[in-house]
N, CA, C and O atoms as a CHARMM CRD file, in Angstrom:
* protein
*
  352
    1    1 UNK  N     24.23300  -8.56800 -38.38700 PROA 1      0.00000
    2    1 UNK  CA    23.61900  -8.63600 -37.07100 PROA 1      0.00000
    3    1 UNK  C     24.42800  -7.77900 -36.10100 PROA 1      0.00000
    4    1 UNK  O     25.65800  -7.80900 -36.15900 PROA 1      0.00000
    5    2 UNK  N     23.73700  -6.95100 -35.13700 PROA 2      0.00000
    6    2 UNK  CA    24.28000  -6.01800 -34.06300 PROA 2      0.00000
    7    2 UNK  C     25.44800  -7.28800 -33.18500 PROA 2      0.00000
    8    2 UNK  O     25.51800  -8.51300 -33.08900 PROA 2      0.00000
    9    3 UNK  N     26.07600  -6.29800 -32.77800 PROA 3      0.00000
   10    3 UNK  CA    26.84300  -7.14600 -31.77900 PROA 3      0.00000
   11    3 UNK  C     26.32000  -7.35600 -30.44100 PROA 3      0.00000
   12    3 UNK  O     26.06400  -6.24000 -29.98700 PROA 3      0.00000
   13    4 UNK  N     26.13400  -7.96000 -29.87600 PROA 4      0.00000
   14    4 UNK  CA    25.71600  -8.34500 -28.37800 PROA 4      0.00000
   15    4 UNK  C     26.80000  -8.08500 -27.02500 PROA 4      0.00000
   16    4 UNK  O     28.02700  -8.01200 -27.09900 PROA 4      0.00000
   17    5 UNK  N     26.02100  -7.98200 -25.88500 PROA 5      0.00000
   18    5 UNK  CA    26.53400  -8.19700 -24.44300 PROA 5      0.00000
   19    5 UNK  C     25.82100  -8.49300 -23.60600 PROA 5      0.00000
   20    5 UNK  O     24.60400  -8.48300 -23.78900 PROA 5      0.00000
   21    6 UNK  N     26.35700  -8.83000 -22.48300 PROA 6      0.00000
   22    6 UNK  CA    25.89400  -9.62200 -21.81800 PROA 6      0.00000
   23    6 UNK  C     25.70000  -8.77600 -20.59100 PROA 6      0.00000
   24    6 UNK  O     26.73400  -8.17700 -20.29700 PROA 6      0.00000
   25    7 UNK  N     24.47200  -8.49800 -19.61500 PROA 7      0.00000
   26    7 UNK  CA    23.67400  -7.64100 -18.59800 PROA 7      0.00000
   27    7 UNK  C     23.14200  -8.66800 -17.98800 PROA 7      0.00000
   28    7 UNK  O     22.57800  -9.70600 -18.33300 PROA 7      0.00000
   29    8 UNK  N     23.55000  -7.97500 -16.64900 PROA 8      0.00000
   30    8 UNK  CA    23.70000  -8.95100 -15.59400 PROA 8      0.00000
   31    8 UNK  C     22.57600  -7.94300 -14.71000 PROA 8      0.00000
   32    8 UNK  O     22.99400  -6.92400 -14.16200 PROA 8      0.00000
   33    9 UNK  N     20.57600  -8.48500 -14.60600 PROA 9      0.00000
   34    9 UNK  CA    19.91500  -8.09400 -13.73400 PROA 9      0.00000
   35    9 UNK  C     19.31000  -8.98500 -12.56300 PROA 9      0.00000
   36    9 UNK  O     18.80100 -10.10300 -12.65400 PROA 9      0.00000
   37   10 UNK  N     19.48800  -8.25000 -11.52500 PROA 10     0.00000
   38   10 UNK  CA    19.20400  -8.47100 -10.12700 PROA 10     0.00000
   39   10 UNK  C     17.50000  -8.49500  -9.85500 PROA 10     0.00000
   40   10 UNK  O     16.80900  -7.47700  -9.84200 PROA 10     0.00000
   41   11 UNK  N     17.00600  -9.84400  -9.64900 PROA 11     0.00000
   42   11 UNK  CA    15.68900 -10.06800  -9.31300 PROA 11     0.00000
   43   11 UNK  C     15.58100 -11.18000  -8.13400 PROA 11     0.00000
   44   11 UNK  O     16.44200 -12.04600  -7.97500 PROA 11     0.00000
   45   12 UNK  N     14.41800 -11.05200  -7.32600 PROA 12     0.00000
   46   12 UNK  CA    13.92300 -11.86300  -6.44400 PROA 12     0.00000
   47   12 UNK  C     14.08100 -13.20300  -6.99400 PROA 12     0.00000
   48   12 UNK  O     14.28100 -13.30700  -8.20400 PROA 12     0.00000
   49   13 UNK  N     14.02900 -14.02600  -6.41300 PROA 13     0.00000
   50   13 UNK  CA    14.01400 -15.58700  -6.87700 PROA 13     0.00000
   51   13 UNK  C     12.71500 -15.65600  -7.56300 PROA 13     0.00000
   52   13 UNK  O     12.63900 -15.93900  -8.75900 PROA 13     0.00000
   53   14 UNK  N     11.54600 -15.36800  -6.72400 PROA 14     0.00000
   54   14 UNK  CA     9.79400 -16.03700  -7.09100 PROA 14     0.00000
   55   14 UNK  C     10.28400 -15.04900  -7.92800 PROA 14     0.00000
   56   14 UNK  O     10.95500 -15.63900  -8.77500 PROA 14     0.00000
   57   15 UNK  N     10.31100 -13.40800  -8.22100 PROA 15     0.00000
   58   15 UNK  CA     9.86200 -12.75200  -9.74900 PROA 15     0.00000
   59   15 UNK  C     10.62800 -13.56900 -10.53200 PROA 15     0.00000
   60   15 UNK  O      9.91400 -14.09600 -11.38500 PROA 15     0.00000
   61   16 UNK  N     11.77200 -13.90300 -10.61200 PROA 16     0.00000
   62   16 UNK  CA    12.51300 -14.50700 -11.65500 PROA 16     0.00000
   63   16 UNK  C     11.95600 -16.16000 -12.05700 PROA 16     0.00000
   64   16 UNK  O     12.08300 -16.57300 -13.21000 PROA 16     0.00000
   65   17 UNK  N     11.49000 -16.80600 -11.23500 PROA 17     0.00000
   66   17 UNK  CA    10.78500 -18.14900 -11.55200 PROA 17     0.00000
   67   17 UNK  C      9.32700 -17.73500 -12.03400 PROA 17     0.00000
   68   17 UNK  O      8.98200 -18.01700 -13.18200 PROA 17     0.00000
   69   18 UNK  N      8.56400 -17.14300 -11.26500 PROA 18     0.00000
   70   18 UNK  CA     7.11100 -16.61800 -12.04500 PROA 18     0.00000
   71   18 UNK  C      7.46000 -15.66300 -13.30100 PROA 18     0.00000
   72   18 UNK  O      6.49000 -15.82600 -14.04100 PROA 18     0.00000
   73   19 UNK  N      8.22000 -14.87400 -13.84400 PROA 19     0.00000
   74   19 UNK  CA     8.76500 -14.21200 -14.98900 PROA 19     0.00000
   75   19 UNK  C      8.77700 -15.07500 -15.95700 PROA 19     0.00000
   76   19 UNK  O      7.97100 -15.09700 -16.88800 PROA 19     0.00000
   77   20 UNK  N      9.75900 -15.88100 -15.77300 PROA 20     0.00000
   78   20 UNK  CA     9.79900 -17.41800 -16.61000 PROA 20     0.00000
   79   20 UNK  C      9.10800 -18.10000 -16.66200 PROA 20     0.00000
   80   20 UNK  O      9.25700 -18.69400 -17.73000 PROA 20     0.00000
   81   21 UNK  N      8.30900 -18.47900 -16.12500 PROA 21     0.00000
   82   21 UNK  CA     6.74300 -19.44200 -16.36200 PROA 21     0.00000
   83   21 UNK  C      5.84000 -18.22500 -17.18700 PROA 21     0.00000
   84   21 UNK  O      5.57200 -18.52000 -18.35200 PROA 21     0.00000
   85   22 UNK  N      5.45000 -17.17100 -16.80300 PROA 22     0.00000
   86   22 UNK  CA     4.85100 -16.20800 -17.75500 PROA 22     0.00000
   87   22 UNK  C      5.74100 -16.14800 -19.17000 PROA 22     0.00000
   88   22 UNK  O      5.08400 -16.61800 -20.09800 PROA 22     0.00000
   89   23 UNK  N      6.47500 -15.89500 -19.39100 PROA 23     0.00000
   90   23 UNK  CA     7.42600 -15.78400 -20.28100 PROA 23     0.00000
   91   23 UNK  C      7.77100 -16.63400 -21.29400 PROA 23     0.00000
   92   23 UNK  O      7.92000 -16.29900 -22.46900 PROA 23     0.00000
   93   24 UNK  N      7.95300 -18.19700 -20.65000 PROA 24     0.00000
   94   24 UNK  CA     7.67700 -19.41000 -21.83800 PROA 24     0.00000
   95   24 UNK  C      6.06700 -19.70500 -22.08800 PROA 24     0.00000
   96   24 UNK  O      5.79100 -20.26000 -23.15200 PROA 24     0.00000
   97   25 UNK  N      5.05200 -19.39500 -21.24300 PROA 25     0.00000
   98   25 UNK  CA     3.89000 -19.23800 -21.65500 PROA 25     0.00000
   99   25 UNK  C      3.62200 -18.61000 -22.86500 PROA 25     0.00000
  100   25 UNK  O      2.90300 -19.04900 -23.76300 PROA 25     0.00000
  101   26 UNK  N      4.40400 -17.26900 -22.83900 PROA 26     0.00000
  102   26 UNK  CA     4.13500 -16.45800 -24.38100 PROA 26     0.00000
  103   26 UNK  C      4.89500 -17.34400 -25.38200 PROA 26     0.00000
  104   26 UNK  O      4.45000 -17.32100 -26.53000 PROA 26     0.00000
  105   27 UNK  N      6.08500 -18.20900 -25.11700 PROA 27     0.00000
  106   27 UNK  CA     6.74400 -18.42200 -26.10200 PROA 27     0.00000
  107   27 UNK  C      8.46000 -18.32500 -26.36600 PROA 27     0.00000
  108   27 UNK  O      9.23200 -18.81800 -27.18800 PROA 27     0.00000
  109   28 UNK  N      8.58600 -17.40800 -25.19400 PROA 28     0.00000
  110   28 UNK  CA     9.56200 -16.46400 -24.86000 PROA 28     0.00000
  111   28 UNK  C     10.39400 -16.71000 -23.96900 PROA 28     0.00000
  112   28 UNK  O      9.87000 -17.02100 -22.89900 PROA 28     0.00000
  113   29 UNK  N     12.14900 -16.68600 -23.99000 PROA 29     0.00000
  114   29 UNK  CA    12.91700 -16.84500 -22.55000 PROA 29     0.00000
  115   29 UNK  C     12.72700 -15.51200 -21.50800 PROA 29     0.00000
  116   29 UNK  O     11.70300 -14.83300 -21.59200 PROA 29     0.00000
  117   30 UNK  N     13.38500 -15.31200 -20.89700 PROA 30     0.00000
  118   30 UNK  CA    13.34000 -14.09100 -20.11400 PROA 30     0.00000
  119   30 UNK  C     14.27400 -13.43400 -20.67900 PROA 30     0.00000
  120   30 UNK  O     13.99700 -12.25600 -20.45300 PROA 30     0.00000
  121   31 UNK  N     15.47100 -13.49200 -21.44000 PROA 31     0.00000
  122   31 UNK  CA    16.56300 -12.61000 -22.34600 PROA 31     0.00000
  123   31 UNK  C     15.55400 -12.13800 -23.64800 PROA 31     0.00000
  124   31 UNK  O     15.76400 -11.07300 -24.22900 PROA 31     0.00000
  125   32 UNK  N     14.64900 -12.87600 -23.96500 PROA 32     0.00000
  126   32 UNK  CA    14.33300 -12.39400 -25.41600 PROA 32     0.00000
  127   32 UNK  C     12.74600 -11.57300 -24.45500 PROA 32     0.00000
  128   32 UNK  O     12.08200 -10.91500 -25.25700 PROA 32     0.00000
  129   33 UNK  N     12.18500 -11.55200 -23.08400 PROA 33     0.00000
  130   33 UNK  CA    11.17500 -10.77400 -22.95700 PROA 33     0.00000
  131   33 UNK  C     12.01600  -9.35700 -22.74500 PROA 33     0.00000
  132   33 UNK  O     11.47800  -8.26500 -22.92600 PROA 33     0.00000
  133   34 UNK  N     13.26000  -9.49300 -22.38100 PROA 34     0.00000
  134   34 UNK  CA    13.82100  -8.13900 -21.61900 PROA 34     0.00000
  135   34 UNK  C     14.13500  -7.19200 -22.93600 PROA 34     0.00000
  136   34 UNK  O     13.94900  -5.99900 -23.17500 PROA 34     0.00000
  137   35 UNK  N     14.71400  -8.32700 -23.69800 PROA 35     0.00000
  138   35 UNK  CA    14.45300  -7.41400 -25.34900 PROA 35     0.00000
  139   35 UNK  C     13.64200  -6.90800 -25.51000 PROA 35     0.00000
  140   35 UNK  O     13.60200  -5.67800 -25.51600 PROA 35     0.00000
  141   36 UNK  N     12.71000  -7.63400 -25.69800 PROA 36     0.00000
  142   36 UNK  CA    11.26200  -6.70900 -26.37400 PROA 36     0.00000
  143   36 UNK  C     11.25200  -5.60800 -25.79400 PROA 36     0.00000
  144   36 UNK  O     11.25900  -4.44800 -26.20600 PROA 36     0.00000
  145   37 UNK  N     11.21900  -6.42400 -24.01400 PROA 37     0.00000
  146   37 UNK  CA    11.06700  -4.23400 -23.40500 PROA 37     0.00000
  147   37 UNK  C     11.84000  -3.56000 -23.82900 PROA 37     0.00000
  148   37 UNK  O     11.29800  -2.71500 -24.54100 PROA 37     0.00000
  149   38 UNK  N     13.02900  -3.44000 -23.77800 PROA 38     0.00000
  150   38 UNK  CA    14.42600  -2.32700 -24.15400 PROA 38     0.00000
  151   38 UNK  C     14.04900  -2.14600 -25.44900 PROA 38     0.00000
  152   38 UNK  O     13.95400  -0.93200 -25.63300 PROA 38     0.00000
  153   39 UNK  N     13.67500  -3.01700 -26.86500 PROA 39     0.00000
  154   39 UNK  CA    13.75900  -1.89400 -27.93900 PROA 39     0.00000
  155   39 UNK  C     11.78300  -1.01000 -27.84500 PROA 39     0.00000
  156   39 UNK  O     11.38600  -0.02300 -28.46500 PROA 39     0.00000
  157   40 UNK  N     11.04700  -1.85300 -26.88600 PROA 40     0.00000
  158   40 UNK  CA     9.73800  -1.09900 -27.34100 PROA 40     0.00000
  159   40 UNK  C     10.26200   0.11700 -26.53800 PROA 40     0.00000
  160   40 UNK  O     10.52700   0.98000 -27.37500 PROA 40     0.00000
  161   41 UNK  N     10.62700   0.73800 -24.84800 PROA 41     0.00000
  162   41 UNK  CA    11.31000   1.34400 -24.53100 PROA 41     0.00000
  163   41 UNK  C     11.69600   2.16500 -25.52800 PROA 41     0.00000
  164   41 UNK  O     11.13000   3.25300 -25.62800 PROA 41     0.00000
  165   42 UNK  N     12.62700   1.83300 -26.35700 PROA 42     0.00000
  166   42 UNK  CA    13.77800   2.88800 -27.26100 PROA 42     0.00000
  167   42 UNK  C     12.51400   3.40100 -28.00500 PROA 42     0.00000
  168   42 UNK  O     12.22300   4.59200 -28.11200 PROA 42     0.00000
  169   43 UNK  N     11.75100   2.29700 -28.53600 PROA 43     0.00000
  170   43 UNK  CA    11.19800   2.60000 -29.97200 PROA 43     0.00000
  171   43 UNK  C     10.00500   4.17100 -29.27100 PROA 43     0.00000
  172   43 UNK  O      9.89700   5.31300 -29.71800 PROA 43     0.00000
  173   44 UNK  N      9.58000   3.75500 -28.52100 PROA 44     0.00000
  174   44 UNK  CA     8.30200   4.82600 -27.85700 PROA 44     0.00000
  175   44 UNK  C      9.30100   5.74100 -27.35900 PROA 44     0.00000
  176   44 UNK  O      9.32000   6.75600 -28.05500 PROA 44     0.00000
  177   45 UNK  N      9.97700   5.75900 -26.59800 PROA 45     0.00000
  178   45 UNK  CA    10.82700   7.07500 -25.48900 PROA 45     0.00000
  179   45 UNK  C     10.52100   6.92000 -24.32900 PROA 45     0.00000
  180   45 UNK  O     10.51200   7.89900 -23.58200 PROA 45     0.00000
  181   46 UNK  N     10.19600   5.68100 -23.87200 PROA 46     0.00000
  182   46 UNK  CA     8.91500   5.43600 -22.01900 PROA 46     0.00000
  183   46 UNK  C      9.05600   4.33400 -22.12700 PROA 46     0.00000
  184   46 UNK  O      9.12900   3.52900 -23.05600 PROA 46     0.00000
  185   47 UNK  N      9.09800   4.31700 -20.93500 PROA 47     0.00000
  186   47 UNK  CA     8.79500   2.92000 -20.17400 PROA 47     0.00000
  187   47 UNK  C      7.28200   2.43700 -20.95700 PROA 47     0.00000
  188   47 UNK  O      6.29400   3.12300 -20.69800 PROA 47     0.00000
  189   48 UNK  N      7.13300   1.28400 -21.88600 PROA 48     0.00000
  190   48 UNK  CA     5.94900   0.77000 -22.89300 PROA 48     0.00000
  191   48 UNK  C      4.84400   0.67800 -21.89100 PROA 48     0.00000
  192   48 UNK  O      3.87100   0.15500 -22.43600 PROA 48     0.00000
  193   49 UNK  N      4.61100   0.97300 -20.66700 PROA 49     0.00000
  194   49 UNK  CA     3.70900   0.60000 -19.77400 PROA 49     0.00000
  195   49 UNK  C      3.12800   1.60100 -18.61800 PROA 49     0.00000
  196   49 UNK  O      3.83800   2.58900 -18.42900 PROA 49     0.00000
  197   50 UNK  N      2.25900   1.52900 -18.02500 PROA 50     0.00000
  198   50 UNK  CA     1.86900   2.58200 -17.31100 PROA 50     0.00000
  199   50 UNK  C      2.37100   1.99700 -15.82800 PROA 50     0.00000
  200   50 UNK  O      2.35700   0.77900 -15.65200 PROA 50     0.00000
  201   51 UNK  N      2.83900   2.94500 -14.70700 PROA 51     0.00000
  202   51 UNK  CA     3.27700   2.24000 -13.83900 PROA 51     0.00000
  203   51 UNK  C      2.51000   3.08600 -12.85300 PROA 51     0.00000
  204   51 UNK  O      2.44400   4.27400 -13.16700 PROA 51     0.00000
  205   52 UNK  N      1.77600   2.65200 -11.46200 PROA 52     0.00000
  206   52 UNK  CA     0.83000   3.02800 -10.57300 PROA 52     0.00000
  207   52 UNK  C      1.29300   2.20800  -9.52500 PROA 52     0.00000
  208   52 UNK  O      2.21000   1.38800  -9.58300 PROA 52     0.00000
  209   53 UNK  N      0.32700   2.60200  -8.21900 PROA 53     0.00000
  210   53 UNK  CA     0.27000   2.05000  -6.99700 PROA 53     0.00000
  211   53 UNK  C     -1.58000   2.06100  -7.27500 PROA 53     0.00000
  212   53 UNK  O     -2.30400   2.97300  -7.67400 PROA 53     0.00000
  213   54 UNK  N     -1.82000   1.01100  -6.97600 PROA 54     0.00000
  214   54 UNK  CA    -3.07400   0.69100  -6.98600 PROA 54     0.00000
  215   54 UNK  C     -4.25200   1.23100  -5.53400 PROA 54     0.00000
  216   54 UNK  O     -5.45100   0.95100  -5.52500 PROA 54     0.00000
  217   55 UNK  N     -3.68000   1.86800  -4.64500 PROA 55     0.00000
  218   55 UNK  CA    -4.22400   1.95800  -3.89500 PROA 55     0.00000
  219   55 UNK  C     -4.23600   3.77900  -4.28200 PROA 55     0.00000
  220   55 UNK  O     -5.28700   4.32600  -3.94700 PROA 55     0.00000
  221   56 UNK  N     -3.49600   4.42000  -4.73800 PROA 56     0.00000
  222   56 UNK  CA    -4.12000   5.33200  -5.15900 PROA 56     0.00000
  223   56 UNK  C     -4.89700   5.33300  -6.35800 PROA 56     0.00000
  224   56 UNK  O     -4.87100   6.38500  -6.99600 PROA 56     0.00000
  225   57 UNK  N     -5.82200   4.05800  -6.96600 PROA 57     0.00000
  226   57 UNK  CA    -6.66700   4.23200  -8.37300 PROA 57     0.00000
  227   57 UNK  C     -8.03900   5.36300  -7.39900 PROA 57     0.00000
  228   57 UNK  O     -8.22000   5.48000  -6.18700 PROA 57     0.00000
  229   58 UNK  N     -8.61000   5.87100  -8.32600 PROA 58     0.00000
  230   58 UNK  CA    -9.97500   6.20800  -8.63800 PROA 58     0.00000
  231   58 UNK  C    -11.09000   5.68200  -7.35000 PROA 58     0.00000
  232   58 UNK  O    -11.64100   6.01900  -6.30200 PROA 58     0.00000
  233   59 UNK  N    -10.91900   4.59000  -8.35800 PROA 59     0.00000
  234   59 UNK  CA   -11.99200   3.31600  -7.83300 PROA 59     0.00000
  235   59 UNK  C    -11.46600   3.12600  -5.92700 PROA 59     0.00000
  236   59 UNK  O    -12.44700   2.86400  -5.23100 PROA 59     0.00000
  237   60 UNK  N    -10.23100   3.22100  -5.19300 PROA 60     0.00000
  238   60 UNK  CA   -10.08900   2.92700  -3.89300 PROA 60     0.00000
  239   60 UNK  C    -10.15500   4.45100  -3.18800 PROA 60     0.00000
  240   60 UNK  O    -10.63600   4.59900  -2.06500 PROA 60     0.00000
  241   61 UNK  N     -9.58000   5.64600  -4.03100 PROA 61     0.00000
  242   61 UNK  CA    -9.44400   7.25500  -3.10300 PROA 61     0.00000
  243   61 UNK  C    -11.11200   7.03400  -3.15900 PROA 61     0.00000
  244   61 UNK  O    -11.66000   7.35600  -2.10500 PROA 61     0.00000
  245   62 UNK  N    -11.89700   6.60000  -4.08000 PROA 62     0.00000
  246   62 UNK  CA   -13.29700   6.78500  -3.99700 PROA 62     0.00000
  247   62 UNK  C    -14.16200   6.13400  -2.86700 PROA 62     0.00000
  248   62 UNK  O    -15.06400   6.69000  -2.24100 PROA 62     0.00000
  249   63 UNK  N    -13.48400   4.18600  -2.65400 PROA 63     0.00000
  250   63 UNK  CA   -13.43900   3.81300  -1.13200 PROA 63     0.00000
  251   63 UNK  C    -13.48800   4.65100   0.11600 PROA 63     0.00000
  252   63 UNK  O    -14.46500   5.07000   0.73600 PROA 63     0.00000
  253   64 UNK  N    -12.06600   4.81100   0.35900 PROA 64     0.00000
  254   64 UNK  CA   -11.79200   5.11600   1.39100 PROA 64     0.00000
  255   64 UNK  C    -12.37300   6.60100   1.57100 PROA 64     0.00000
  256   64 UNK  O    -12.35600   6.99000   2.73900 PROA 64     0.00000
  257   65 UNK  N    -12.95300   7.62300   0.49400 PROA 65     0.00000
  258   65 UNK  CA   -13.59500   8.60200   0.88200 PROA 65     0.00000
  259   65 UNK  C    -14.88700   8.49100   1.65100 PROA 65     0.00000
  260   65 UNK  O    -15.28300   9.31000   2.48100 PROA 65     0.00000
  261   66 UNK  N    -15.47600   7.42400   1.29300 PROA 66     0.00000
  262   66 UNK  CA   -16.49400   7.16800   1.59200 PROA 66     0.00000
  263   66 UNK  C    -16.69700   6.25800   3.30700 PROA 66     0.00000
  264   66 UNK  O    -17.57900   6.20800   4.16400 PROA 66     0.00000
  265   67 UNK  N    -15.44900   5.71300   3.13700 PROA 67     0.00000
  266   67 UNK  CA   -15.37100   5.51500   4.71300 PROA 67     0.00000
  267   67 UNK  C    -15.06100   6.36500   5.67100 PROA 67     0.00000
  268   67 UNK  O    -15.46900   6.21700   6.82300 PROA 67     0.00000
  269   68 UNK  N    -14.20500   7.47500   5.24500 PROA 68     0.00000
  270   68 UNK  CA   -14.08500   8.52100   6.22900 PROA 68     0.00000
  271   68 UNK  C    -15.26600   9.01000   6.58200 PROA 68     0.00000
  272   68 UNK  O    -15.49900   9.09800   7.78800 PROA 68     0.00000
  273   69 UNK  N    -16.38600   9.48500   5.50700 PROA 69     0.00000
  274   69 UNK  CA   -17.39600  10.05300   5.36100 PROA 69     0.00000
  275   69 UNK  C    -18.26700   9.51200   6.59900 PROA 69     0.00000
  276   69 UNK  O    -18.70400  10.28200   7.45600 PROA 69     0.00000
  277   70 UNK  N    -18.53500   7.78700   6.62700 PROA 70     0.00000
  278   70 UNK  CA   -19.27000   7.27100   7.07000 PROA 70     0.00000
  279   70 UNK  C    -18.56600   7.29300   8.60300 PROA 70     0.00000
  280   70 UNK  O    -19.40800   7.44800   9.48800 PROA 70     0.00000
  281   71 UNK  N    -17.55700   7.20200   8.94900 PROA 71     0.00000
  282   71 UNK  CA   -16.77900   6.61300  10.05500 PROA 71     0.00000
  283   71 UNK  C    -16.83700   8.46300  10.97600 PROA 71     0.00000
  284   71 UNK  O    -16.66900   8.55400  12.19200 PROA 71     0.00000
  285   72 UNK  N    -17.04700   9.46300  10.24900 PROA 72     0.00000
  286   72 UNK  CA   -16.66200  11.03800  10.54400 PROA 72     0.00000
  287   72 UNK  C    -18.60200  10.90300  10.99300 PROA 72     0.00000
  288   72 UNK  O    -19.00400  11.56000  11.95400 PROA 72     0.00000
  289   73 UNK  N    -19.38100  10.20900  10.36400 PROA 73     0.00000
  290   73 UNK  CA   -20.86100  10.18300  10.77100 PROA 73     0.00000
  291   73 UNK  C    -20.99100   9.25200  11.52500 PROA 73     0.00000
  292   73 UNK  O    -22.16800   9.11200  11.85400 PROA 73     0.00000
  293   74 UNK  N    -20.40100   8.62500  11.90800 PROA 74     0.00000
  294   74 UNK  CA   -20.70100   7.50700  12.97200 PROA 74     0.00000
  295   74 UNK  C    -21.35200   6.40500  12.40000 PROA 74     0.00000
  296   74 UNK  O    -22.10800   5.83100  13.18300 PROA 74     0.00000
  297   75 UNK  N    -21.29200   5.98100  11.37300 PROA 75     0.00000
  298   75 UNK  CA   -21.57400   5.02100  10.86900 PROA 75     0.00000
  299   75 UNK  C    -20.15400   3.68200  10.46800 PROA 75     0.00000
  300   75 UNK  O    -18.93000   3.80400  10.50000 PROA 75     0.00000
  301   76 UNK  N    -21.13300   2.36100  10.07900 PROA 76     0.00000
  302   76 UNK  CA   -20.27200   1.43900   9.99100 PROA 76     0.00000
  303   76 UNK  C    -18.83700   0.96200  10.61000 PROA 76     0.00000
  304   76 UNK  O    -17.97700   0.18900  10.18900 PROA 76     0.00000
  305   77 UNK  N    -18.95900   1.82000  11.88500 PROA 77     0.00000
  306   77 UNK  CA   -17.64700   1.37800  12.68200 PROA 77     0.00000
  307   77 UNK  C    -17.78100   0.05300  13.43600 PROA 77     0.00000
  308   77 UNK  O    -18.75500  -0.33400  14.08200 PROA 77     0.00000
  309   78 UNK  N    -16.89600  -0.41500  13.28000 PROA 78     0.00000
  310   78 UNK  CA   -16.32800  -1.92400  14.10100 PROA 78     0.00000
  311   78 UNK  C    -15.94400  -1.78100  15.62700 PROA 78     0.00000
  312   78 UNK  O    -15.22700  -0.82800  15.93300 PROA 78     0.00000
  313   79 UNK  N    -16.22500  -2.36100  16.27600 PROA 79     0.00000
  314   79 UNK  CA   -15.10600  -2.23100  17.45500 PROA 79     0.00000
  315   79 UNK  C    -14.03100  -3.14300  17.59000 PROA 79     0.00000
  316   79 UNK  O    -14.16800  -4.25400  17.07800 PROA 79     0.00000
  317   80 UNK  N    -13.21500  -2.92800  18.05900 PROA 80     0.00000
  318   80 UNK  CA   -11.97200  -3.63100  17.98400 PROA 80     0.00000
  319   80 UNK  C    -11.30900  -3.39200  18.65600 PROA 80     0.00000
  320   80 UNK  O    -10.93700  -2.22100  18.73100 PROA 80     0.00000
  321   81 UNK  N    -10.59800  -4.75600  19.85000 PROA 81     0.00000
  322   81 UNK  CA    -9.95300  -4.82600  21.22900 PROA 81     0.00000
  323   81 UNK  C     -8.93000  -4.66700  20.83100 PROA 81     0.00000
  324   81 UNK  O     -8.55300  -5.14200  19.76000 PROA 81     0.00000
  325   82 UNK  N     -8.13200  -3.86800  21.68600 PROA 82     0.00000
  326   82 UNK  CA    -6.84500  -3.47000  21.70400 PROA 82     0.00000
  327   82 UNK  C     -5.90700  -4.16700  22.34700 PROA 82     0.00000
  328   82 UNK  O     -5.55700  -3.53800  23.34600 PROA 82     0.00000
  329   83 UNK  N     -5.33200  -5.19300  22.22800 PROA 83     0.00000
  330   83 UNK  CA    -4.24100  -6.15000  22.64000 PROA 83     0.00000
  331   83 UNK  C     -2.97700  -5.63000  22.60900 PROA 83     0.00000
  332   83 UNK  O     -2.41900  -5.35500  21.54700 PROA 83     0.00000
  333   84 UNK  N     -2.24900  -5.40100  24.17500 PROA 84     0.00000
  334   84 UNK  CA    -1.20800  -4.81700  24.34300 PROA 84     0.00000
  335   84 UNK  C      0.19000  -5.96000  24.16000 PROA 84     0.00000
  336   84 UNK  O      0.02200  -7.02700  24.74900 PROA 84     0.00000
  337   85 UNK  N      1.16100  -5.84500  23.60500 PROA 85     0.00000
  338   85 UNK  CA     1.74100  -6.67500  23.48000 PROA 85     0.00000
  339   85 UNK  C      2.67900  -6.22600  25.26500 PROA 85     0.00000
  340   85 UNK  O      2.89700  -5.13600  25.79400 PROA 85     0.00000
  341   86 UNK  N      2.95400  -7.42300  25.63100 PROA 86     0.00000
  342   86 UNK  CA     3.96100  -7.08300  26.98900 PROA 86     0.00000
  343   86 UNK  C      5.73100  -6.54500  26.49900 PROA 86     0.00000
  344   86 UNK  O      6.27500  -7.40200  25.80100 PROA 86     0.00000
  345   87 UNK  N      6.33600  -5.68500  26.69300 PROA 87     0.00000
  346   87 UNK  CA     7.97100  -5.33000  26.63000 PROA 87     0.00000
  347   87 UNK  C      8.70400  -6.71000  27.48900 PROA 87     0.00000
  348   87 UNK  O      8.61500  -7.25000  28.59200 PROA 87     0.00000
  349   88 UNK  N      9.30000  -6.83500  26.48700 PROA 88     0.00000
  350   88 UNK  CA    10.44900  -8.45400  26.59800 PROA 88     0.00000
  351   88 UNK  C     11.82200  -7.41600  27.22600 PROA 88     0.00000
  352   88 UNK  O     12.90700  -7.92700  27.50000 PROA 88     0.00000
C-alpha cells in the first residue's frame, strides 16, 4: 500500500457540511470523495468535470439577447421608481 499524508483544505462551513451530507449519501467520507477526484484528475490530465458560470450558458446569452432586442424596441419595459438612499 502507497504511503499516505495528511492535506489540510480550506472550505466554507455550509460547503463542508452540505459536501458531507452529499458525500455519505453516495456512501463516501469527504477524504475518500477528495480521492476519487485527485486520482480521476491524474488518471484523465483535467479537472474530471466541466467548470462554467452559468450565466454565460447558451440558453441565458440567448435570454438576455432577446431582452436587449425587445427593451432597444420599446417593448416589455417595466417602470421602476428610483429610491434615493439619503448620505449618513
Amino acid at each position: 500500500m502507497a504511503d499516505t499524508i495528511n492535506v489540510t483544505i480550506r472550505l466554507d462551513r455550509d460547503a463542508k457540511e452540505n459536501a458531507e451530507k452529499l458525500f455519505a449519501d453516495l456512501g463516501m467520507n469527504l477524504s475518500t470523495a477528495f480521492n476519487v477526484f485527485a486520482r480521476q484528475s491524474l488518471r484523465q490530465g483535467k479537472i474530471p468535470f466541466e467548470i462554467y458560470d452559468p450565466f454565460y450558458s447558451e440558453k441565458n446569452q440567448a435570454r438576455l439577447k432577446r431582452a436587449v432586442e425587445d427593451a432597444e424596441a420599446g417593448k416589455n419595459l417595466s417602470v421602476h421608481e428610483l429610491i434615493e438612499a439619503e448620505d449618513e
